[in-house]
C-alpha positions in Angstrom: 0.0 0.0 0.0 1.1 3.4 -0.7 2.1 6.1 2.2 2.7 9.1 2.9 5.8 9.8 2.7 8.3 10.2 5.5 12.2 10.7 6.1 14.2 7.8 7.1 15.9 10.0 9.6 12.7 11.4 11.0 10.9 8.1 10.7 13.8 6.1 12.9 13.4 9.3 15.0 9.9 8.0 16.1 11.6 4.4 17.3 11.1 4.6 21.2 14.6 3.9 22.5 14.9 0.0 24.2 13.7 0.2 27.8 14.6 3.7 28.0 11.2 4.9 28.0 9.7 6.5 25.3 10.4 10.3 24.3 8.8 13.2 26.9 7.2 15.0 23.4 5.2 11.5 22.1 2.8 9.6 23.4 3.3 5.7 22.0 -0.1 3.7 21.6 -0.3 -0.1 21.1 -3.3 -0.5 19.0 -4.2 -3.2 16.8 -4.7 -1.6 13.0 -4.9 -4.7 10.7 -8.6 -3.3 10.0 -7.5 0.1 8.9 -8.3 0.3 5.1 -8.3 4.0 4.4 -7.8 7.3 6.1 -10.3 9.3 3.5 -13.1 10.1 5.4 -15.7 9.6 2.9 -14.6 6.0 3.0 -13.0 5.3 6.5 -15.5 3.2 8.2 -14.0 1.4 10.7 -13.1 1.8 14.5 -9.9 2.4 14.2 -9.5 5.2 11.4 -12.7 6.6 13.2 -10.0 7.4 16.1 -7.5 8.7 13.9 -10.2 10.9 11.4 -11.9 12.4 14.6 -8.4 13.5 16.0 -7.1 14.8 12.3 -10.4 16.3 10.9 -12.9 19.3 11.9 -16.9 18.9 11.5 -19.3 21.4 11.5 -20.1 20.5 14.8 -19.3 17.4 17.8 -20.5 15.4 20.5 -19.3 16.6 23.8 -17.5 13.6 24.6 -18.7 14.3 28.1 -22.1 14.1 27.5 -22.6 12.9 23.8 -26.3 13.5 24.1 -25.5 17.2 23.4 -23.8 18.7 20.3 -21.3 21.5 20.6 -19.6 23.5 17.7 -16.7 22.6 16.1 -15.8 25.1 13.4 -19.6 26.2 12.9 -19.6 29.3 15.3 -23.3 29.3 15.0 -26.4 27.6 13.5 -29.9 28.2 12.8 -33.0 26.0 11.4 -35.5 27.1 8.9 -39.3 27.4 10.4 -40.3 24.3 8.1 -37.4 22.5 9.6 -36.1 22.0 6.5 -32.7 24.4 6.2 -29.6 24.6 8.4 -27.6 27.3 8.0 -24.0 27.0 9.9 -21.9 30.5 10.2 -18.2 29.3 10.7 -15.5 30.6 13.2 -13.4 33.6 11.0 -9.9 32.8 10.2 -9.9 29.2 10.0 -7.3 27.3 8.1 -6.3 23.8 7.3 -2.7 22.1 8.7 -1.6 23.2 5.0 -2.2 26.6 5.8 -5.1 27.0 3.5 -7.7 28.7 4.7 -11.2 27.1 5.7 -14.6 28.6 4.1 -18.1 27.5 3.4 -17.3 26.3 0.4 -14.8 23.6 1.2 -17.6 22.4 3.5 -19.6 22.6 0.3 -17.6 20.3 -1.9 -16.8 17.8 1.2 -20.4 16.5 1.6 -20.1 16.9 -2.4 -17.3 14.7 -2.5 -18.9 12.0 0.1 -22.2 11.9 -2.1 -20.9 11.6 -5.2 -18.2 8.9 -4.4 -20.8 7.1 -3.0 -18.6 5.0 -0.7 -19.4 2.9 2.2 -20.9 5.7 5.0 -22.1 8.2 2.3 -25.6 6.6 3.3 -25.8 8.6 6.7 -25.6 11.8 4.2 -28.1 10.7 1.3 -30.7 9.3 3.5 -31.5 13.1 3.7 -32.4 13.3 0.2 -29.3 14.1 -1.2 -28.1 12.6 -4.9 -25.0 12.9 -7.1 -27.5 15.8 -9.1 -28.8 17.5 -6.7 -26.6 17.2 -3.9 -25.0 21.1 -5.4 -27.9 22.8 -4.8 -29.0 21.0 -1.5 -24.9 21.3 0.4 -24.1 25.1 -0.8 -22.0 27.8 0.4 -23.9 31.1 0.5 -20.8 33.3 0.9 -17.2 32.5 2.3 -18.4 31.8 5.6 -22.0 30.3 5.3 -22.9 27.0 4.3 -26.9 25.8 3.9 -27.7 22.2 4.6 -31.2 21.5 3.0 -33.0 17.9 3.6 -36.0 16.6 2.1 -38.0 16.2 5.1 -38.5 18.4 8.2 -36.6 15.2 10.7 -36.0 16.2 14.5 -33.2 18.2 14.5 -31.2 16.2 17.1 -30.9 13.5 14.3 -29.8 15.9 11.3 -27.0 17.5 13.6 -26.3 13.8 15.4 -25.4 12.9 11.1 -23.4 15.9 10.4 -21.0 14.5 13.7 -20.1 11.8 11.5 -16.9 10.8 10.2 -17.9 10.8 6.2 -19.2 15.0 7.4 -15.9 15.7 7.7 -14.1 18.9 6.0 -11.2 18.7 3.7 -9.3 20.7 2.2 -10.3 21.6 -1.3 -7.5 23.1 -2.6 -5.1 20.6 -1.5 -7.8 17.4 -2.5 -8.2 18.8 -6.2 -4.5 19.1 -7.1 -4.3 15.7 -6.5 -7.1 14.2 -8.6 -7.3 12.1 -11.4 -9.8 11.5 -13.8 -12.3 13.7 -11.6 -11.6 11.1 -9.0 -12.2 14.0 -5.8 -8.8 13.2 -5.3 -10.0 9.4 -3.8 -6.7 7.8 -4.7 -4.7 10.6 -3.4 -6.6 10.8 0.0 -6.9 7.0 1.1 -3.1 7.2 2.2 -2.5 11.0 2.4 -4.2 14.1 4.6 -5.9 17.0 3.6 -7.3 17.8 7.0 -7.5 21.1 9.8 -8.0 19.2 13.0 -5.6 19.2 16.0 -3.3 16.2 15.0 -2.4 15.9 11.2 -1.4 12.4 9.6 2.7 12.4 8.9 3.1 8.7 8.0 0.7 5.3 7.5 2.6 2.1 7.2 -0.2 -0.2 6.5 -0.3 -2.9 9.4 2.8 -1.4 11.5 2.2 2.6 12.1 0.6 5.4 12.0 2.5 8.5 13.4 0.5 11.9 14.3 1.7 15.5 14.6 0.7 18.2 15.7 -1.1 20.9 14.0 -0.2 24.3 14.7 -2.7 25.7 12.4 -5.7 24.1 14.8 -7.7 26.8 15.8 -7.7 25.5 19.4 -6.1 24.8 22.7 -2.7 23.0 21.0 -1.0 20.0 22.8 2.1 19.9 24.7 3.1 16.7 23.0 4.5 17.1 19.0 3.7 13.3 18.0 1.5 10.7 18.6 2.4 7.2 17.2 0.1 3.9 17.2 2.1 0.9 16.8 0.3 -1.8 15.4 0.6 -5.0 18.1 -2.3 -7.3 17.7 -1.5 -9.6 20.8 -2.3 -8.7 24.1 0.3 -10.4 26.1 2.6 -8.0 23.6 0.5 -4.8 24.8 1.1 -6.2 27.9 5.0 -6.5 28.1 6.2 -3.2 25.9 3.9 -1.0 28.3 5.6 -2.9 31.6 9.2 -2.0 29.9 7.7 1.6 29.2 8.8 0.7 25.3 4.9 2.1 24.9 2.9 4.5 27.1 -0.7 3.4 26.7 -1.6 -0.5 25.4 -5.2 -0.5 24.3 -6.1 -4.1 23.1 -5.6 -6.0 26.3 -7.5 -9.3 27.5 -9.1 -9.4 30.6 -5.9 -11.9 32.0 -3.5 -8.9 30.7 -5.7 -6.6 32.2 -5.8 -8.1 35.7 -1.9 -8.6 35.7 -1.5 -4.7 34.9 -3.8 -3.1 37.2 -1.3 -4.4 39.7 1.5 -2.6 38.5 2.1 0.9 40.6 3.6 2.4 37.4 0.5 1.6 35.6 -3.3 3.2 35.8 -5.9 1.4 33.9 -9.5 3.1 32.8 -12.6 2.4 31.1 -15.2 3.3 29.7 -18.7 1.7 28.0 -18.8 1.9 24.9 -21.3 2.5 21.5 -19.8 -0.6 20.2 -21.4 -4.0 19.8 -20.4 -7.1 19.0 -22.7 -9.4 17.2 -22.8 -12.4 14.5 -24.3 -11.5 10.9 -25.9 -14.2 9.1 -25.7 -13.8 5.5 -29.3 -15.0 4.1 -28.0 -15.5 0.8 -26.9 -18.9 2.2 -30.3 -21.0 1.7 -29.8 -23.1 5.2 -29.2 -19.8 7.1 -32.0 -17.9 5.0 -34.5 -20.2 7.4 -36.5 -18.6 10.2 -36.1 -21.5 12.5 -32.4 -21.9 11.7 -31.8 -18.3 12.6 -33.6 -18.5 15.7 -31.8 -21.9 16.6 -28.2 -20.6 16.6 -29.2 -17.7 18.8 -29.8 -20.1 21.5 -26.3 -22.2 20.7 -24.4 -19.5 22.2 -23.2 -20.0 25.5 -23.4 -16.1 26.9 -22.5 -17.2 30.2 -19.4 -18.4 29.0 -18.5 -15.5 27.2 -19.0 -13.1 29.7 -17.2 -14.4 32.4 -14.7 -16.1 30.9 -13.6 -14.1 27.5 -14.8 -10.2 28.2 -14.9 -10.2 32.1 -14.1 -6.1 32.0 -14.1 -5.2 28.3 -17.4 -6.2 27.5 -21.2 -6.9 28.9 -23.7 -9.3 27.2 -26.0 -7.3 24.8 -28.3 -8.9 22.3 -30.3 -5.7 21.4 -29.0 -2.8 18.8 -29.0 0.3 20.5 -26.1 0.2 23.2 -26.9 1.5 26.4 -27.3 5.3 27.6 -29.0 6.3 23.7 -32.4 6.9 23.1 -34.8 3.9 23.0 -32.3 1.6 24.6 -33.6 -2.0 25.4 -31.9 -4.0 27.8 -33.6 -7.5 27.2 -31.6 -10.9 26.9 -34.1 -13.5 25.7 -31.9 -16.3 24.3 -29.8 -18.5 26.5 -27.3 -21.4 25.5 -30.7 -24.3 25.1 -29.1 -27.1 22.9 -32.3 -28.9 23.3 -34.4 -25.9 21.7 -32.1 -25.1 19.0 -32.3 -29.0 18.1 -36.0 -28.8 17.5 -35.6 -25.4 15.8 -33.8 -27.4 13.4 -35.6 -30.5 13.2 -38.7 -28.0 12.0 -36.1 -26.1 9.4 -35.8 -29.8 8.1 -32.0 -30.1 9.7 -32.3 -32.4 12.5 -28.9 -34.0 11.1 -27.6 -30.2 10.9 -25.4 -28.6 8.8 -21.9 -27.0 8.1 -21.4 -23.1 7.9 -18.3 -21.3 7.9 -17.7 -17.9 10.2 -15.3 -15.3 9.4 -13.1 -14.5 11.6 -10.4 -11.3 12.8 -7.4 -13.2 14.4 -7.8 -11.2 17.0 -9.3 -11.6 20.6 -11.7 -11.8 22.1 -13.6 -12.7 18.7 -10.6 -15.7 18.1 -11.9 -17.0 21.2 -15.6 -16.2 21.0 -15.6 -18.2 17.6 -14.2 -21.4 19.3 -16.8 -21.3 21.8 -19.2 -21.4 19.5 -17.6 -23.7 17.2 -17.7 -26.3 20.7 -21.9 -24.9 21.3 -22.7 -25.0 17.6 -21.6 -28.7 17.5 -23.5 -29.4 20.8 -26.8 -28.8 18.3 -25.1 -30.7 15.0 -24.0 -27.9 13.2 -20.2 -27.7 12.1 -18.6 -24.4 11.9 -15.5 -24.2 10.1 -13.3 -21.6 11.3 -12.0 -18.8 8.6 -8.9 -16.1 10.4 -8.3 -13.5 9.1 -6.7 -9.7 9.3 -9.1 -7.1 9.5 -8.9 -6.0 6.2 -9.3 -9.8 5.0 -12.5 -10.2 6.8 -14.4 -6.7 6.0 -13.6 -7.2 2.5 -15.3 -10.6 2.7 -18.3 -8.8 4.3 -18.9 -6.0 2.2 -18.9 -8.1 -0.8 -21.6 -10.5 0.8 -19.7 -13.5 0.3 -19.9 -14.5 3.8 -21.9 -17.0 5.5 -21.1 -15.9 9.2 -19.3 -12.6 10.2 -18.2 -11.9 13.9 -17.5 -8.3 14.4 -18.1 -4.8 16.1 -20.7 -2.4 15.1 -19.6 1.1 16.5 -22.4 3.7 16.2 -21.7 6.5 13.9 -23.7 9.5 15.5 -25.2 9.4 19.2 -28.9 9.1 17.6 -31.0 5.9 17.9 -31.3 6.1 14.1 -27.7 5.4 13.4 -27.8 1.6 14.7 -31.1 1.2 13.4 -30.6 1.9 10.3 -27.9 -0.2 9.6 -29.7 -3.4 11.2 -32.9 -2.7 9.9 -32.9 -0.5 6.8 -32.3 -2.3 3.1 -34.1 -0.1 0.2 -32.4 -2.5 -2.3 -31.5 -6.3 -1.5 -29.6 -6.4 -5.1 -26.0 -6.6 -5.2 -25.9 -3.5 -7.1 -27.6 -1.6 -4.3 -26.1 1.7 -2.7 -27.3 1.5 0.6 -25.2 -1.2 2.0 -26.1 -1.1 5.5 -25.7 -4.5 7.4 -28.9 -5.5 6.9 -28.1 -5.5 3.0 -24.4 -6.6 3.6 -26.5 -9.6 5.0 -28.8 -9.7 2.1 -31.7 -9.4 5.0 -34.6 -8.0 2.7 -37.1 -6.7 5.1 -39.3 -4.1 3.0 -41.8 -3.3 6.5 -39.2 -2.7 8.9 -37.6 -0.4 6.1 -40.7 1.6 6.2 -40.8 1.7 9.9 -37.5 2.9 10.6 -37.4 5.6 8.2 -40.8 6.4 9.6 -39.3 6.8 13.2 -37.2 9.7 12.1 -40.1 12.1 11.4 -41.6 11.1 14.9 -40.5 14.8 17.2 -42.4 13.4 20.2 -39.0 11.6 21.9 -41.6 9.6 24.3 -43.0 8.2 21.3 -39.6 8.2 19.3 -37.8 5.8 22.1 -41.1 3.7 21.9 -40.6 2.7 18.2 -36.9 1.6 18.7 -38.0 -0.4 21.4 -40.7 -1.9 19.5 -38.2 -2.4 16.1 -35.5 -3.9 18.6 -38.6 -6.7 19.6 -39.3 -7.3 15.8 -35.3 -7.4 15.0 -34.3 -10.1 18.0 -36.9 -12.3 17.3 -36.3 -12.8 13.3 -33.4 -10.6 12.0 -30.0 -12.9 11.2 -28.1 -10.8 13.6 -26.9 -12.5 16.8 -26.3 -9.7 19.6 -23.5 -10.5 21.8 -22.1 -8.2 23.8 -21.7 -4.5 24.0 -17.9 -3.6 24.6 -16.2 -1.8 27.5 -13.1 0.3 26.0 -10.4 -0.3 28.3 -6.7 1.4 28.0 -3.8 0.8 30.4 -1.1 3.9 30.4 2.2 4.5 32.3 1.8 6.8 35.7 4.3 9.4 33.6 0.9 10.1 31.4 -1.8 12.6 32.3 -4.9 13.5 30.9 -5.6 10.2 29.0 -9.6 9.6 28.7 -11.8 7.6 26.9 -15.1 8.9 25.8 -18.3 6.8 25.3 -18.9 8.0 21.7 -17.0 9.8 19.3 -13.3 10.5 19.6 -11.0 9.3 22.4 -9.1 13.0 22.4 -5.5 13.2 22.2 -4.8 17.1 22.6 -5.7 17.1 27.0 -3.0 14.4 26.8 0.5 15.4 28.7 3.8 13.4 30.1 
């Protein structure tokens, strides 16, 4: 994969010195990246470049990662909504500018929801679900003068969920300028930006060597408080017991992947503090229902109860996780917290007997090599055999397996979920919402990546949004999380606590629940 490029004396630079300690000016995070794909954030979808996008790239506005409930400015100074509900206008902050020096208006706000549209990549959904198209998407995302910029939907929607959207990672501003120099064939500069940074937010990308670092620096163009560190650098160690051993030496000052063993043996080092936070990211198995056995009603429901949760939640996320089988994670709007299924080999049997399976069957699952989900998988390669159904085992790097997914050539996925904007809408969209079950279709939301055609609960969902009463709101996503447990091919497993060991030299470290764990509060 191509990089940006870096120095070879600056880039051995960055190498934390052998039980030394690492340097006073960078903070060194141990993070597993094998899933990071892209750092364009029209395209970045995944958990790991949402950490790195939220610290390198302004929005129009945030979550207060204090309260994500509430939506704060970023470099919108102001905004106002039309009488019919139907315009935003956002006033920006004066005297902006981008890490290239650039400076920021309305209309590079313009062309970046412009950009996302028209290249139509994974997450451009949570902009065109507003009504937005590759024609008309100029007249409905506009700049009015240098610093005004008019967002117009189709529908008057609570306002919480239009701002909530405009949060999002694929809302993020780039620089024009910069982004058009490098394009090709009218490509928005896609080929440019998946390895490269065009960015104004308080960290800016200086190097991405795919599956071993990504290195950070600071922006001096950011237009607020500025760190005291220059660098950040995220090492990519998959392992836990790894994590583990470079933060005990101090080769690393925060390890961010650790099991709950590793976890345990830390908190019991004095140099160490540990922290944690729950998180808007679920865990879950997808079912694709273009496989014919798993396409059954009765088979669905069977391997929901050949999971032992029990299991799992003592033994492989005691600390990082909690068992959660509905789609909205806890603390958002509508949240249910209901666990009907239980590991019942017996039930599942007859489930299958009635699909016509009582001698089961053989399905494969997809699987990241790393843990817990490594371990999760063999646990329910040892239940699912328990009811007569084989499951062949399929590791894989991040990349590998989302890949897999997205192209619906699955049969099981294991995987995280992380909401995109603190608004019941976001998960339920993606479990429920599937326009078009074709393989040519745009909105590939899980429910399509999982070919789960479901043309009522479709309707409901995108009825939900127009609902303003939230009483009556948080009483449909109960009522759709109901509908989606009982039939949906998505097997809800746990909901994960984000946990982070750091060296006592480290100060200001948080995680936030949703949204961007923040690196600029961050001293040594």
């Amino acid at each position: 994969m191509a990089r940006i490029a870096l120095p070879l004396v600056a880039a051995l630079s960055f190498q934390p010195p052998a039980h030394a300690g690492t340097p006073a000016d960078t903070l060194v995070e141990a993070f597993a990246l094998d899933e990071l794909i892209t750092l364009d954030p029209a395209e970045a979808f995944e958990v790991s470049s949402g950490e790195i996008t939220g610290n390198t790239y302004d929005r129009l506005v945030r979550q207060d990662n204090k309260d994500p409930s509430k939506i704060i400015s970023d470099i919108a100074d102001s905004w106002s909504i039309s009488d019919d509900g139907l315009n935003y206008t956002f006033k920006l902050k004066p005297g902006l500018k981008f890490a290239s020096g650039n400076p920021i208006t309305a209309d590079d706000v313009a062309w970046s929801i412009e950009r996302s549209v028209k290249l139509d990549k994974s997450p451009a959904f949570i902009l065109t679900q507003f009504g937005l198209t590759a024609e008309n998407v100029v007249q409905k995302a506009k700049a009015t003068d240098p610093s005004t910029f008019v967002f117009t939907v189709d529908q008057s929607y609570a306002p919480s969920f239009v701002l909530n959207c405009l949060t999002a990672t694929v809302a993020s501003v780039v620089d024009k300028k910069l982004v058009s120099e490098h394009a090709v064939n009218n490509d928005f500069g896609y080929a440019w930006l998946r390895t490269a940074y065009a960015g104004s937010g308080a960290w800016k990308v200086r190097d991405w060597r795919a599956n071993e670092i990504v290195v950070l620096e600071r922006n001096d163009h950011y237009y607020g408080a500025k760190s005291s560190l220059n660098r950040v650098i995220y090492r990519h160690v998959k392992e836990s017991a790894a994590q583990r051993l470079l933060l005990e030496k101090g080769d690393i000052d925060v390890a961010r992947n650790l099991e709950p063993n590793d976890l345990e043996q830390v908190a019991k080092d004095k140099d160490v503090t540990t922290t944690s936070v729950p998180k808007g990211t679920l865990y879950y198995l997808g079912l694709n229902q273009k496989n014919t056995e798993l396409a059954k009603p009765e088979v669905r429901e069977a391997l929901k109860y050949l999971v032992d949760y029990d299991a799992i939640g003592d033994k492989l996320i005691k600390g990082i996780g909690e068992i959660h089988q509905t789609f909205l994670p806890e603390a958002i709007l509508g949240e249910l917290d209901e666990k009907p299924y239980r590991l019942d080999v017996a039930k599942a049997k007859e489930l299958l007997a009635k699909a016509g399976l009582k001698d089961g069957f053989s399905v494969t699952i997809d699987v990241r090599n790393t843990q817990p989900v490594t371990g999760i998988a063999e646990s329910l390669q040892q239940t699912f055999a328990q009811g007569g159904v084989k499951l062949d085992i399929i590791p894989g790097d991040g990349k590998q397996t989302l890949t897999k997914y997205r192209a619906r050539t699955h049969d099981i996925f294991i995987g995280p979920w992380g909401t995109d904007y603190w608004d019941p809408n976001s998960n339920a969209d993606t479990f429920t919402n599937n326009p078009d079950n074709s393989d040519e279709g745009t909105n590939k939301t899980l429910a399509w990546r999982n070919a789960w055609d479901v043309p009522d609960l479709t309707r409901e969902t995108r009825a939900a949004l127009l609902e303003s009463d939230s009483v009556k709101r948080a009483g449909i996503y109960r009522d759709l999380q109901r509908k989606v447990l009982a039939s949906s091919p998505f097997v809800g497993l746990y909901q994960q606590i984000e946990v982070a060991a750091y060296r006592s030299n480290v100060h200001g470290y948080q995680l936030a629940a949703f949204g961007t764990n923040p690196l600029s509060p961050i001293s040594k």
